[in-house]
TITORVO-842395 format. One line per 5 residues: number of its first residue (from 1); their letters; for each residue x, y, z of C-alpha. Coordinates in nm, 4 decimals. Each point is the difference from the previous one (the first is absolute). Example, Ala and Ser with C-alpha at 12.3 -4.5 7.8 and 13.67 -1.06 7.14 Angstrom:
BEGIN
1 = as = 1.2300:-0.4500:0.7800 | 0.1370:0.3440:-0.0660 $
This chain:
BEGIN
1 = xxxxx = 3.6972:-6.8394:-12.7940 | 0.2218:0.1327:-0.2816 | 0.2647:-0.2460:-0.0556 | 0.1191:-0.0814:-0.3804 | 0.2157:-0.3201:-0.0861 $
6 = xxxxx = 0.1778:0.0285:-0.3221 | 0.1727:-0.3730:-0.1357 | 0.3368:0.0983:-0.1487 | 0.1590:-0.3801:-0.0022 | -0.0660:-0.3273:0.0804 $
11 = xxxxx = -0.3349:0.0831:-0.1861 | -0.0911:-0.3177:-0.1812 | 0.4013:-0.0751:-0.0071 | 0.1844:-0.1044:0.2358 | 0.3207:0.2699:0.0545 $
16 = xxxxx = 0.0174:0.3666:0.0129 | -0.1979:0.0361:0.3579 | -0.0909:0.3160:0.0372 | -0.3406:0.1684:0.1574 | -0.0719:0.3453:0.0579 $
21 = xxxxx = -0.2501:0.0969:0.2832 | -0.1780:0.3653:0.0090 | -0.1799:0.1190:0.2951 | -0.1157:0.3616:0.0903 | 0.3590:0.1136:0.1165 $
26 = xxxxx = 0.2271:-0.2938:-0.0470 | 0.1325:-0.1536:-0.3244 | 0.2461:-0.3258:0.0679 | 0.1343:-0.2802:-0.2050 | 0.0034:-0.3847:0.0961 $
31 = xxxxx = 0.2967:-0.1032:-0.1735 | 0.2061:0.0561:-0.3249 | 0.0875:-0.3090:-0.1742 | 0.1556:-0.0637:-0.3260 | -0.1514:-0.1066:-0.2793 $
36 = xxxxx = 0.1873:-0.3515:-0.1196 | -0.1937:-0.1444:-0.2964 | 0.1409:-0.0040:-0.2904 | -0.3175:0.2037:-0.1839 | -0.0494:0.2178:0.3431 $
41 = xxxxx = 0.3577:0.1468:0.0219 | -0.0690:0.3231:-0.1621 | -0.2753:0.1351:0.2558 | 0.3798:0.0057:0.2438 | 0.1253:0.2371:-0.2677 $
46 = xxxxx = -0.3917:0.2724:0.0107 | -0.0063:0.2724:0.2297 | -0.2143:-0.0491:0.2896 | -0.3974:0.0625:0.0335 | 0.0725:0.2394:0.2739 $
51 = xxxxx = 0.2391:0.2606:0.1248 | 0.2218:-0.2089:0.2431 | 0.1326:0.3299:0.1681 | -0.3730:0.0208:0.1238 | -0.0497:-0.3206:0.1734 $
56 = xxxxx = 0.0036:0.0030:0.3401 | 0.1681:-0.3428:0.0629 | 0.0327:-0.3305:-0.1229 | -0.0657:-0.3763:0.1243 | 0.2092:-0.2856:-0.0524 $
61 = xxxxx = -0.1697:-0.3599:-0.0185 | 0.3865:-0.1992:-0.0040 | 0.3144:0.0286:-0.2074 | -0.0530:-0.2094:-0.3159 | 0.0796:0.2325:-0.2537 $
66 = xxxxx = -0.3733:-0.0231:-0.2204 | -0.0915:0.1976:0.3527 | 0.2790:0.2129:0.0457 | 0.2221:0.0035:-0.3203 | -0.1407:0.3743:-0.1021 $
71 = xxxxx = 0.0696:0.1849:0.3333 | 0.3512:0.1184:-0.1355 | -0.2254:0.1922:-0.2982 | -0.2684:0.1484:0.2402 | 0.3124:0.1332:0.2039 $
76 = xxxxx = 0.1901:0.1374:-0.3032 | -0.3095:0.1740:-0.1309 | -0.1458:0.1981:0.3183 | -0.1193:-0.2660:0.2831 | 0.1686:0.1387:0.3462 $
81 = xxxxx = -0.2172:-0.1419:0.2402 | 0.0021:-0.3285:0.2477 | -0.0250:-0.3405:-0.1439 | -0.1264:-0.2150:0.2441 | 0.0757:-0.3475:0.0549 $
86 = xxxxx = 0.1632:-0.2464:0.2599 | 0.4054:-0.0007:0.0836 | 0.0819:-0.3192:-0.1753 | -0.2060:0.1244:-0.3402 | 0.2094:0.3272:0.0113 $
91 = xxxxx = 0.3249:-0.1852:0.0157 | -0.0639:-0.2462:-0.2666 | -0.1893:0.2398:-0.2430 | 0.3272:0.2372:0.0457 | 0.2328:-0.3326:-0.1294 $
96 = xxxxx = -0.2904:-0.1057:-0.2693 | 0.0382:0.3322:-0.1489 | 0.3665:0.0810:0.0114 | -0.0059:-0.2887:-0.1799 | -0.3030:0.0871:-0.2207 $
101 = xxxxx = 0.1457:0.3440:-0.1053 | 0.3746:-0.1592:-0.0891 | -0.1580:-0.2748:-0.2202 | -0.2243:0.3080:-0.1865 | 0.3718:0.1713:-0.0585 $
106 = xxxxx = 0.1211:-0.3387:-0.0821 | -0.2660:-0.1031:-0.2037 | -0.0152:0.3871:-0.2158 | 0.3491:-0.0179:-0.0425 | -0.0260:-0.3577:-0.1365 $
111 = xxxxx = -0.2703:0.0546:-0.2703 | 0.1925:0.3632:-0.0878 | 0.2958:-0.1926:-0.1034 | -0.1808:-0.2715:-0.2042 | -0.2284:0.2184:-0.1607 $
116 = xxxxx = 0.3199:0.2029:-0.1432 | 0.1466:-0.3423:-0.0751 | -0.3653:-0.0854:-0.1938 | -0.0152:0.3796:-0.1262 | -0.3668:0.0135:0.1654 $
121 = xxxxx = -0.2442:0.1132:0.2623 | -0.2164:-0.1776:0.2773 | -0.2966:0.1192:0.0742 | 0.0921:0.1100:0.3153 | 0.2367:0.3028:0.1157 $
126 = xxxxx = 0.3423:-0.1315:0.0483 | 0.0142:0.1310:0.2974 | -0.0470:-0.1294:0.3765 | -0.3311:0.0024:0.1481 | 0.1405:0.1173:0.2622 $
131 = xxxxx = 0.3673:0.0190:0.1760 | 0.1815:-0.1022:0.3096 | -0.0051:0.3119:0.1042 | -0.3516:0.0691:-0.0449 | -0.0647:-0.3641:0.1753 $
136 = xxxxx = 0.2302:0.1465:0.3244 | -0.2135:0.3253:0.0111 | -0.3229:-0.1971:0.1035 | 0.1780:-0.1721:0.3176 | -0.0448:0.3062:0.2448 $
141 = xxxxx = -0.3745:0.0724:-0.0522 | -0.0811:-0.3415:0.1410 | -0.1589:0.0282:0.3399 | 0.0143:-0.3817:0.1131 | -0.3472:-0.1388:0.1992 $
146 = xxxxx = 0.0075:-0.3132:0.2126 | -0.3041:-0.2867:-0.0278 | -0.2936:0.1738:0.1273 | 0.1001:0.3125:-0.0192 | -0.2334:0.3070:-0.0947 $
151 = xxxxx = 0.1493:0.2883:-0.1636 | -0.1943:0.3047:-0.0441 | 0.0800:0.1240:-0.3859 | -0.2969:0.2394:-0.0348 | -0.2812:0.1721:0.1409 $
156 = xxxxx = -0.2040:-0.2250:0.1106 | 0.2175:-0.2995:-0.1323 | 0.1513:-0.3220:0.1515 | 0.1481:-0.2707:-0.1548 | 0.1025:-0.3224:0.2238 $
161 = xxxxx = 0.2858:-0.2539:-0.1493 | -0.1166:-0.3886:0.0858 | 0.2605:-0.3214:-0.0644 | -0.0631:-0.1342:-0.3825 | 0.1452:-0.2989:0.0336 $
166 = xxxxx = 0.1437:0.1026:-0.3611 | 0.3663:0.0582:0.0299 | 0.2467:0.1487:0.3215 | -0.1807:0.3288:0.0964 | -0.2903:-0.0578:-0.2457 $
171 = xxxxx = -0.3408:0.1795:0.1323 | -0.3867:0.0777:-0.0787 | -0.0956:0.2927:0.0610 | -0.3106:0.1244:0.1661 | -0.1425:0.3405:-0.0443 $
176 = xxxxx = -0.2465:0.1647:0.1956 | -0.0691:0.3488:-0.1553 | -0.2829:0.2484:0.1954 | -0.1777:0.2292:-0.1170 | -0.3152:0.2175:0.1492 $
181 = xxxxx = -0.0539:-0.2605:0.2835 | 0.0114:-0.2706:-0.2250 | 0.2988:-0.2698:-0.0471 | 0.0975:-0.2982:-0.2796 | 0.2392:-0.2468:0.0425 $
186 = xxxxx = 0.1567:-0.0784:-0.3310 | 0.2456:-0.3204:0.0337 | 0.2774:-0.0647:-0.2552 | 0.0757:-0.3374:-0.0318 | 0.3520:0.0534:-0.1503 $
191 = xxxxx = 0.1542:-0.3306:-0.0815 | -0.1284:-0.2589:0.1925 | 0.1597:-0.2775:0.1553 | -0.0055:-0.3609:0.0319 | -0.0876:-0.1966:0.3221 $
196 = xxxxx = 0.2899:-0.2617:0.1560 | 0.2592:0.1968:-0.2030 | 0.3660:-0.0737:0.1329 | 0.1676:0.3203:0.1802 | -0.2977:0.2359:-0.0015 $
201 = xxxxx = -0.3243:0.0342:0.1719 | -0.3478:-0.0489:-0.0953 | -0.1800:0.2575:-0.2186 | -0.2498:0.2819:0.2427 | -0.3730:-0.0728:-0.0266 $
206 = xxxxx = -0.2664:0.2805:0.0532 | -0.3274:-0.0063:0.0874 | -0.1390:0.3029:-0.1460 | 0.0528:0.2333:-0.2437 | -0.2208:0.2422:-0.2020 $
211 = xxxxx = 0.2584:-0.0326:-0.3424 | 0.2539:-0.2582:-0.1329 | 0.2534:-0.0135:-0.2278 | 0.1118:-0.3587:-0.0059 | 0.2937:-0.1341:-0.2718 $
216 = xxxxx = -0.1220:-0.2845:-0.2167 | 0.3808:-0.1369:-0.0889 | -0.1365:-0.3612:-0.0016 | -0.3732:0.0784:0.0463 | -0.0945:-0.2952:-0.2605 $
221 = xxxxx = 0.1836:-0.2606:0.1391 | 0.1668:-0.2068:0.2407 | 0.3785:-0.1120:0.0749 | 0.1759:-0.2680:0.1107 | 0.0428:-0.0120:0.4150 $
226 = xxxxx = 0.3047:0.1757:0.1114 | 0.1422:-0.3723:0.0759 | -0.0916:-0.1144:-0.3081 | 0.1922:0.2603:-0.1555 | 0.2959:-0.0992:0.2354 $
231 = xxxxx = 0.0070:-0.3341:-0.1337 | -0.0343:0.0850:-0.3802 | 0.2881:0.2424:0.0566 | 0.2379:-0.3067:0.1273 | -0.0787:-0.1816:-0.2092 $
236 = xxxxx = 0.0996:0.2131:-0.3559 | 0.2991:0.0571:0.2395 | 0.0674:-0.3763:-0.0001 | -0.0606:-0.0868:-0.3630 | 0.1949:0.2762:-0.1095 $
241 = xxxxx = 0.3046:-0.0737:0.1923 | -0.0392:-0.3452:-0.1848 | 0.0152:0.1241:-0.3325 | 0.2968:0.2120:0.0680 | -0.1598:0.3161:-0.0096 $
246 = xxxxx = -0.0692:0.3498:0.1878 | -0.3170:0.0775:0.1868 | -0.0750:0.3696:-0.1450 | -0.2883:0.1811:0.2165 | -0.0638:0.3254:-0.0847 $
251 = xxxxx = -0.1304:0.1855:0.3222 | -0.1502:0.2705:0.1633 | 0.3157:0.1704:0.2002 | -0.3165:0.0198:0.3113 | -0.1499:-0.3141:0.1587 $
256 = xxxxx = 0.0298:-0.1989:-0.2445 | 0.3841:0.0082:0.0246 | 0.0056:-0.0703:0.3414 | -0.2873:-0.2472:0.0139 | 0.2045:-0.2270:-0.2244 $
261 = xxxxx = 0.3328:0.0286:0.2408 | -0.2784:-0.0924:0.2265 | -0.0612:-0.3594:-0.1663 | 0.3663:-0.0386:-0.1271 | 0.1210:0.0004:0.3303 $
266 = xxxxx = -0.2895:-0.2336:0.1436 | 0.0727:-0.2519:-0.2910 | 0.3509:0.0270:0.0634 | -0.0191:-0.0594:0.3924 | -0.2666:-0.3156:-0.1027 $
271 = xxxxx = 0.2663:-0.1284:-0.2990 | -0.2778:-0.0098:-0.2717 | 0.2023:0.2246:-0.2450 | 0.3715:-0.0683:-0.0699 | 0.2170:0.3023:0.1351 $
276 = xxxxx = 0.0170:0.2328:-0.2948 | 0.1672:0.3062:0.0289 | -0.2747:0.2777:-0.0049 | 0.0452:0.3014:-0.1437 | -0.2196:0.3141:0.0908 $
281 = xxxxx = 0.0967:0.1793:-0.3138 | -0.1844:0.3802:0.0998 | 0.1584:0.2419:0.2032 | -0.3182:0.1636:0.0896 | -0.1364:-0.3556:0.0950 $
286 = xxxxx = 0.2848:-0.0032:0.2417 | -0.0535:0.3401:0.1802 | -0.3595:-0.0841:0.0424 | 0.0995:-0.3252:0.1388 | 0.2121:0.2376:0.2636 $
291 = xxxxx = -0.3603:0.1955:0.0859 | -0.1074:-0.3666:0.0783 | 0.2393:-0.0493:0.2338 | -0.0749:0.3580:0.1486 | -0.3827:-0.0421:0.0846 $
296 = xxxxx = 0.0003:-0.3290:0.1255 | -0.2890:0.1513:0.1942 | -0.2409:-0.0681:-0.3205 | 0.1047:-0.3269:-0.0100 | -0.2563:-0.3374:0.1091 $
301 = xxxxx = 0.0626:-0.2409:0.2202 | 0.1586:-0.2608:-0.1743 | 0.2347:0.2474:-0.1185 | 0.0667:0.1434:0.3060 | 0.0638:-0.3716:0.1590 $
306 = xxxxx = 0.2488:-0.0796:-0.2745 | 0.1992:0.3446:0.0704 | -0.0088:-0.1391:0.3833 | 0.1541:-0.3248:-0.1102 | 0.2650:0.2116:-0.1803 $
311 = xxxxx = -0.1024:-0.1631:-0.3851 | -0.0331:0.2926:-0.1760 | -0.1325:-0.0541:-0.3505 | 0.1888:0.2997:-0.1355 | 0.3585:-0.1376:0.0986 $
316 = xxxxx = 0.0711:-0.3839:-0.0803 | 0.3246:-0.1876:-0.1594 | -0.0214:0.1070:-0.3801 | -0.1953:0.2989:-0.0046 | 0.1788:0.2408:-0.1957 $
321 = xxxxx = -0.1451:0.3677:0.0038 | 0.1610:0.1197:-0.3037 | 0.0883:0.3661:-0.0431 | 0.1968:0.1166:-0.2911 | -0.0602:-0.0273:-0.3332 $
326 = xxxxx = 0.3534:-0.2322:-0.0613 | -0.1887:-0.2309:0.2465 | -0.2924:-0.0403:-0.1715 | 0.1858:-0.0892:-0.3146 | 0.2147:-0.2606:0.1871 $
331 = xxxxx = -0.3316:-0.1940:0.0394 | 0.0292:-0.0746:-0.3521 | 0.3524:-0.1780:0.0279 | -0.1259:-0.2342:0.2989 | 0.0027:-0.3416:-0.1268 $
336 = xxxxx = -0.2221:-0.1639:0.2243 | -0.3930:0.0543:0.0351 | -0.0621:0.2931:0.1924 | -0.2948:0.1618:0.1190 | -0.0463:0.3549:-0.1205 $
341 = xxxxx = -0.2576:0.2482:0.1463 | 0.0094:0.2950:-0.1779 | -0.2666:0.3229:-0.0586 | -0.1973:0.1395:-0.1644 | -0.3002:-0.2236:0.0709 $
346 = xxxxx = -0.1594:0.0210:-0.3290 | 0.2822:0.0381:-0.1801 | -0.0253:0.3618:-0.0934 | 0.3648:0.1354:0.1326 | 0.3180:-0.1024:0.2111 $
351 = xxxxx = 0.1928:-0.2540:-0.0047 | -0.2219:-0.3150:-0.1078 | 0.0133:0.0988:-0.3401 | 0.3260:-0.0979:-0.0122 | -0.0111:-0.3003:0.1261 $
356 = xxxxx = -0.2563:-0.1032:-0.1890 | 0.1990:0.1022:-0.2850 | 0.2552:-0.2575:0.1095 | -0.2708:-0.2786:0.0914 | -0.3624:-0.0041:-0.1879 $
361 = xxxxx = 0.1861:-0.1427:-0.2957 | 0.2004:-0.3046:0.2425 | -0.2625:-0.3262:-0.0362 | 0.1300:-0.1192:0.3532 | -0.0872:0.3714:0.1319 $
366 = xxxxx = -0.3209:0.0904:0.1813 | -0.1489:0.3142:-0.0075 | -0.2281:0.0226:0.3593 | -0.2585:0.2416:0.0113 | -0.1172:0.0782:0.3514 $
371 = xxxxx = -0.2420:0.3046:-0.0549 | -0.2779:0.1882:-0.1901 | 0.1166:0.0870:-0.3437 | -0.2299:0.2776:-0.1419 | -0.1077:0.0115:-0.3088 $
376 = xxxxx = 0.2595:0.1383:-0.2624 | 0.3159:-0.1053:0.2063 | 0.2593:-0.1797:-0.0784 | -0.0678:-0.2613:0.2650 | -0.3194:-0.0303:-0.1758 $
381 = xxxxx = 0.1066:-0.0812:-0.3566 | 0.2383:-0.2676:0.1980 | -0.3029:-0.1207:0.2023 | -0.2027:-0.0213:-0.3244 | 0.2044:-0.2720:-0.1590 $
386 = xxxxx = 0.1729:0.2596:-0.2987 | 0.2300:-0.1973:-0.2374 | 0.2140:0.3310:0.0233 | 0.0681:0.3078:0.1811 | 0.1577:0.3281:0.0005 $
391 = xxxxx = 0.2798:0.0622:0.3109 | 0.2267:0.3081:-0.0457 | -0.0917:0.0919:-0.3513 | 0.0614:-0.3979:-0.1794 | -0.2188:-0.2714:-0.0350 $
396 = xxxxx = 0.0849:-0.3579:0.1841 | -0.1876:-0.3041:-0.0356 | -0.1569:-0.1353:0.2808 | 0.1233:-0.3526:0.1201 | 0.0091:0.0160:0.3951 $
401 = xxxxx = -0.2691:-0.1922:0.1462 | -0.2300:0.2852:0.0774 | -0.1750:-0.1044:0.3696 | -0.2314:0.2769:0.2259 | -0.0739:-0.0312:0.3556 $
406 = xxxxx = -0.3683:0.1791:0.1069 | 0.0356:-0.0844:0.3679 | 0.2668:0.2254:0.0771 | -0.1766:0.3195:-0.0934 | -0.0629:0.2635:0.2683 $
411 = xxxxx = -0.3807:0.0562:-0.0791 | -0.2676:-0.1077:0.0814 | -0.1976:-0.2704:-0.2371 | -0.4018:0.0096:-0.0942 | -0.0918:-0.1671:0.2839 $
416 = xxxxx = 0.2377:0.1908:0.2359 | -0.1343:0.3051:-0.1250 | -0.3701:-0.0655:0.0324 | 0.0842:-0.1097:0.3747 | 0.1490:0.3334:0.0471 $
421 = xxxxx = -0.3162:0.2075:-0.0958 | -0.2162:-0.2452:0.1814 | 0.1378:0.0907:0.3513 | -0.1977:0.3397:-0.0343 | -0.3126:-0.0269:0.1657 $
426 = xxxxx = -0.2216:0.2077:-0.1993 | -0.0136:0.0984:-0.3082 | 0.2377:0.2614:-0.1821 | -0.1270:0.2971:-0.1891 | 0.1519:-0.1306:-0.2847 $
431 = xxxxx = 0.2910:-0.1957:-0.0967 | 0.2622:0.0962:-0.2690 | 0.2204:-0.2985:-0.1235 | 0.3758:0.0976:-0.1410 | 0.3468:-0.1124:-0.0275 $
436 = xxxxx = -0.1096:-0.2735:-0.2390 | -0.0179:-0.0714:-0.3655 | -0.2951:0.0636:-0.1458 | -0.1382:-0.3788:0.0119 | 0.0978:-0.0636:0.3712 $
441 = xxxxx = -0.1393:0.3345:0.0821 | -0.3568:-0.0748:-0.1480 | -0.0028:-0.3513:0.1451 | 0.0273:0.0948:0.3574 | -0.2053:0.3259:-0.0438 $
446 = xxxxx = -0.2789:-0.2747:-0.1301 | 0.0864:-0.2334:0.3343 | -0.0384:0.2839:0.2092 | -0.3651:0.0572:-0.1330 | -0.1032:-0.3132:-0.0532 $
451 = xxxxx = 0.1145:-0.1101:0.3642 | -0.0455:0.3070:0.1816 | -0.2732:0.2003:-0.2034 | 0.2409:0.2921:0.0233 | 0.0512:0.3161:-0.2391 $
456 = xxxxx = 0.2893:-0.0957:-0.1420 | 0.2216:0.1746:-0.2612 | 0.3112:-0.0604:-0.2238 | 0.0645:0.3889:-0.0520 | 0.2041:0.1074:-0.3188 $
461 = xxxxx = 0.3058:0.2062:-0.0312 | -0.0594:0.3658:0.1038 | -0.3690:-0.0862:0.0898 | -0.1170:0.2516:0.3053 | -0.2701:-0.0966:0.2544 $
466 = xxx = -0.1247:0.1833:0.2569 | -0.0711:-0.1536:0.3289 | -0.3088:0.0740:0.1811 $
């Protein structure tokens, strides 16, 4: 066999995503995700490893943008070819980087005019990543696959999208790639799932596979059960309402968004939380919230039931999906606690820097966070107890209670991920663990082997392997 795997993200990190796969006449991508830690962010601004006019097509895993957020570049510089994924990935990655490229022309155009204000330089070109414009050109090359679908991309190449369980439209892909009578099956785990997660189904098992590439987001420990997490979240709801105060949750514009309509409209419909007005501050979380409502298809059961019973968890008294930028500063002038829901998740862009601009110095103010906050973020440093921190170019002191939430996030934990590789019935070639921080990497890497006797690997950034 002459296959060659080269790690070009999510290689003993957690963002950036990106794998190139060689064979004899086919070269291909599986995803092209943005770098978002704070030390990493310069390997968005180097040219690629590779010509991207020579691929021959590229695979999408799901539409968070540490998987897709560098498509717009690959386009701009050369890449014509298919990118395969399913329908609901190609609609949301289409909002998530409209939005993407306007907060790069924001966000140049920003730090031009302070740095003439501060007669300096960043260390950065102050200039967009990439554009609008160059986020619209990558819409027509996608070539949308359904659940267990096989598209052909090569000679002698297949590659079959299965349900992650992840987010809406969220897959793993399997490859099977054949060469002089042989074949492999190489499985990429993407981002995987949880079980008993509200609106989605459950993650795809395999039971065989030659290669994997499994993510390692929370391979070194556990979190709280989704209820768990449910209750938690009512709860800071409750007591912040009691101090007088808004409930500030920064928030992935995908899932996460709509996952937490999910349990404010349950908690409303049970009386548990007082009726708030709830503000989904994120016009991109909005128009993905529309993509929900147009594959109701991918949807569970208990989902599906509800949308029988006509309670819709995206449409209840006091939901406010707020568009314009005047709306979003209204917020501010609301006297009553609100509940504000607002991306980016880990604080790096949009609108939540602004309102935590107006809140992380209130005492009666929470600050929620209901995700993964990679290292070097913003929602980090918040996570981390700093006295201090730096929104918008000034410093504000930190005096918002300061609560996180584990049990909402969209991956799978250690244990969750373990179960996943032990539905394979034989042993894999070999393992390679990514999508993890270095630590959570290494830990289940040394599960896997220790529980499994497996050849398993935490590959660094631009390592190659070849795959027998």
């Amino acid at each position: 066999m002459n296959i060659k795997l080269t790690f070009l993200g999510a290689a003993q990190n957690v963002t950036g995503s990106q794998y190139l796969i060689e064979t004899n006449n086919t070269k291909f991508l599986v995803d092209c995700g943005l770098y978002q830690e704070r030390e990493l962010t310069g390997r968005n601004w180097k040219p690629f490893l590779f010509p991207p006019e020579r691929l021959d097509a590229a695979l999408l895993t799901h539409a968070h943008l540490d998987h897709c957020g560098l498509l717009p570049r690959l386009v701009r510089e050369g890449f014509k070819q298919a990118i395969y994924c399913t329908g609901a990935t190609s609609e949301i990655t289409r909002i998530m980087l409209l939005d993407s490229g306007k907060i790069h022309e924001e966000d140049a155009d920003f730090k031009r005019r302070r740095h003439q204000r501060e007669s300096r330089k960043g260390p950065y070109p102050e200039v967009p990543l990439y554009t609008r414009d160059d986020a619209e050109a990558v819409y027509p090359l996608f070539s949308p696959v359904k659940y267990g679908q096989t598209a052909q991309i090569g000679d002698g190449v297949e590659a079959t999208f299965y349900d992650a369980g992840h987010v809406l439209g969220s897959s793993m892909i399997k490859l099977k790639i054949e060469q002089n009578g042989e074949a492999r099956i190489i499985i990429f785990s993407g981002d995987i799932g949880r079980r008993n997660k509200p609106i989605l189904n459950d993650p795809t098992f395999f039971d065989e596979a030659d290669y994997v590439i499994v993510e390692s987001t929370y391979g070194d420990r556990l979190l709280e059960r989704p209820e768990d997490a449910a209750n938690q979240l009512a709860e800071a709801i409750n007591t912040t309402t009691k101090r007088g105060g808004n409930v500030v949750i920064p928030s992935f514009a995908l899932e996460r968004s709509q996952e937490l309509l999910y349990y404010l409209s349950k908690f409303r419909l049970e009386g548990s939380i007082p009726h708030l007005k709830v503000f989904v501050d994120s016009p991109m979380a909005v128009e993905v919230t529309g993509v929900f409502e147009r594959h109701p298809e991918l949807f569970d059961e208990e989902m599906k039931k509800l949308l029988r019973q006509q309670k819709s968890p995206f449409d209840f008294p006091g939901l406010n999906l707020v568009g314009t930028v005047d709306e979003s500063k209204a917020i501010n002038h609301i006297d009553d606690s609100v509940i504000i829901i607002a991306g980016s998740g880990m604080c790096t862009g949009g609108r939540i820097k602004h309102h935590l601009v107006n809140n992380i110095s209130r005492e009666e103010s929470t600050i929620l966070l209901v995700g993964y906050q990679a290292d070097g973020t913003l929602g980090r440093q918040i996570v981390n107890g700093v006295k201090k921190v730096r929104i918008l170019g000034q410093y504000y002191p930190v005096k918002a209670q300061i609560a996180q939430i584990n049990g909402f996030s969209a991956h799978a934990d250690r244990d969750g991920l373990i179960r996943w590789l032990s539905s394979l019935r034989k042993p894999p070639r070999r393992v390679f663990v990514t999508h993890g921080e270095i630590g959570a990497s290494q830990n289940l890497a040394g599960l896997v082997k220790s529980s499994h006797g497996w050849e398993t690997i935490v590959p660094p950034y631009q390592e190659q392997v070849f795959l027998d």
